[in-house]
N, C-alpha and C positions, 0 to 999 in steps of 0.2 A: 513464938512469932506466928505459927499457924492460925490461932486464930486472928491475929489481928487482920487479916486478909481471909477470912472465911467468908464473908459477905463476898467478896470480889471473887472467889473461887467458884462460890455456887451461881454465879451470872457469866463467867467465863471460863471454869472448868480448869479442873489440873493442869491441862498441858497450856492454856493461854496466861495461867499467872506464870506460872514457869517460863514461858516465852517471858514476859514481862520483866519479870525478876534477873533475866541473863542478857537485858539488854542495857543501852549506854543511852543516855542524851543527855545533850549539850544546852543548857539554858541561858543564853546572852545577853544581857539586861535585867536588871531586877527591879525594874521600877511598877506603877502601878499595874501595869500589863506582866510582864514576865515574875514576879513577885507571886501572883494568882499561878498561874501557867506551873510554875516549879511547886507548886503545894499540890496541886493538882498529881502532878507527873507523881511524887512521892506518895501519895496516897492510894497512887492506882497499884505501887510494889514493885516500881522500875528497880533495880538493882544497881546502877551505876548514873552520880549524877556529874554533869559539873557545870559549876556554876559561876560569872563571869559577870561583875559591876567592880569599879574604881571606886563609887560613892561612897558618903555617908551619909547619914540616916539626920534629913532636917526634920523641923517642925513643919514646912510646908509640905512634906511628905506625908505626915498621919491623916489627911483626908480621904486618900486612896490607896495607900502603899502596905501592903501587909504586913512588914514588921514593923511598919514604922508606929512607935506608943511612944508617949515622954518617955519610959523608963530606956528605950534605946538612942535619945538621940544622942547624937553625935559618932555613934559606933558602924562601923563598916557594915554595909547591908548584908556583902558574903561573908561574916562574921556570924550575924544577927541568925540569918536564914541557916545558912549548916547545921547551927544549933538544933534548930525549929526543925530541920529535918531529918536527924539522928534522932531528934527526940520521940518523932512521929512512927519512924522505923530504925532500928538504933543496928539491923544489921546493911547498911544501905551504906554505901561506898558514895563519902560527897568529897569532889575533887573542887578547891577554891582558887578564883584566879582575880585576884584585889589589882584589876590594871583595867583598863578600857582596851576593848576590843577596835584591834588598826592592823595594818601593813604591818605595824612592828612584832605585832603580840601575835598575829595570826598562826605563825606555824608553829608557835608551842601551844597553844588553846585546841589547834586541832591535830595535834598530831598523836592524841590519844584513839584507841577504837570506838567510833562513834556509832548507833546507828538513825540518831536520829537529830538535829540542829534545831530547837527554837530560836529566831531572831525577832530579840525587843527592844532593840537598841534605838536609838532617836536619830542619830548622825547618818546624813544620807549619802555621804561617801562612804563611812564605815560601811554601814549597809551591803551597797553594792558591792565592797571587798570583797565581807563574808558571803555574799550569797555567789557571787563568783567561784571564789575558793571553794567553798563545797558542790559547788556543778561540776568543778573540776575533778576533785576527790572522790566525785561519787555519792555524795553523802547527800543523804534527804534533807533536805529544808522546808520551813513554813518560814514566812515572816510576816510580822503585827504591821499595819499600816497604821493613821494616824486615828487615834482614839481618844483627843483632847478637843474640845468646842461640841461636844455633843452629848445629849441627853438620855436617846433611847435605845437600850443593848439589844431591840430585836430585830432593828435596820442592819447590823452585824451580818454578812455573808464570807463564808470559804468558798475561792475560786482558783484555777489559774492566774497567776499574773497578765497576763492577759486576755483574761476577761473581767478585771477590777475596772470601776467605774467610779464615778462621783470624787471619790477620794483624792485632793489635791497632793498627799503623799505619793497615794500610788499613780498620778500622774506624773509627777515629778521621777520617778523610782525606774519607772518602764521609760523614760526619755534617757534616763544615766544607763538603762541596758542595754538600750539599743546601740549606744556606742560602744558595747564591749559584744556586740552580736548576740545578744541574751534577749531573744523576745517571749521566753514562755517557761514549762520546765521545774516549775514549782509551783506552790501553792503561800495564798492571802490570806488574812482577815482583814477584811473592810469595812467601810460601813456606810451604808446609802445615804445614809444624812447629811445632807450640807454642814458643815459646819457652821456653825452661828459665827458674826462677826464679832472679832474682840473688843473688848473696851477698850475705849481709846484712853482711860486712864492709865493702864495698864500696861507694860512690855508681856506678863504673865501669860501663858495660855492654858486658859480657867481651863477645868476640869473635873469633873468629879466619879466617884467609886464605881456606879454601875458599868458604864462601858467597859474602862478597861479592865476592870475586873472580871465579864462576861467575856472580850475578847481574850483573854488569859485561856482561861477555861475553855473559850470553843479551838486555841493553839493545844492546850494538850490533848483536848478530844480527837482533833483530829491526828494525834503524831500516836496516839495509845490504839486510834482502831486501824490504824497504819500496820502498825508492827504485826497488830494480830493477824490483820489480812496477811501480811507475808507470810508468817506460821502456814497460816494454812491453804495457802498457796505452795510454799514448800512441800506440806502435809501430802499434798494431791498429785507428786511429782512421782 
């Protein structure tokens, strides 16, 4: 398994994959955002994963969704993906949680050692649970805001929650913290773009591969130079 991570060793040095390799995250949502995000996280040589969607794998899913191909539909995403990620690193500990993340599932989802939370879930009470819960616990969070009615993945910024902008999610997100005293505290992905207006044919909210697939990728970017910083922040003590 050395080499498959030799490219990653020689950019971040023995003791930073090793950090990597002995840590945990939590990836909640696997839809077209968290889908990206968790391929990510297993490719950088995280050691410990787990991974949490209800769904199954439709046909409106393979526009954006990474497992999603005819040949999976109908099969559970955290099915699909485990596979996809033993496959990629086959000594990688992936913990599968086939329920939706709520008030009911919370305290068995997190009550493994975490050290790090992606949230890509859509539901904006779920949402605020989990991000509650783990401010409470300690445990570091990101969370994806909304990535659907948009076109361009370099409008995409990582902020504080309280300094997210434009974003009708994270409008909506920071008025449901404020009633739980939570005005800051974690980190976004957003995205400066307006959202276009939807079709009015449609309930659907159109969407396609670059964004949230870009915001995936800039969730694990920031949760991977996360961990390292604390390394060597630790390093320096």
């Amino acid at each position: 398994m050395q080499e498959v991570f030799c490219r990653t060793a020689a950019l971040l040095g023995n003791e930073g994959l090793t950090k990597l390799q002995q840590s945990s995250v939590a990836i909640i949502g696997l839809g077209g955002v968290g889908s990206y995000a968790v391929e990510a996280i297993a490719r950088c040589g995280i050691g410990s994963i787990i991974i949490v969607d209800a769904d199954r794998i439709e046909a409106s899913n393979i526009n954006r969704q990474l497992p999603a191909l005819h040949s999976t539909l109908g099969k559970y995403k955290t099915d699909v993906i485990a596979a996809r990620l033993q496959d990629i690193n086959p000594l990688l500990k992936v913990y599968k949680h086939t329920c939706r993340y709520n008030h009911q599932t919370s305290d068995q989802i997190l009550s493994a050692k975490l050290d790090y939370v992606i949230d890509a879930i859509d539901s904006l009470p779920d949402k605020v649970h989990l991000i509650k819960s783990c401010l409470q616990k300690n445990i570091p969070i990101i969370s994806s805001m909304g990535a659907a009615r948009r076109l361009d993945p370099s409008m995409l910024k990582v902020a504080d929650i309280k300094d997210s902008q434009v974003c009708p999610m994270a409008r909506r997100l920071r008025r449901e913290l404020h009633k739980e005293d939570i005005y800051s505290g974690f980190k976004v992905v957003f995205s400066l773009e307006p959202p276009s207006k939807p079709d009015g044919n449609t309930a659907e909210l159109g969407s396609i591969v670059m964004v949230p697939a870009t915001a995936g990728l800039l969730l694990a970017s920031v949760v991977i130079n996360d961990l390292l910083a604390e390394k060597q922040g630790q390093g320096g003590e």
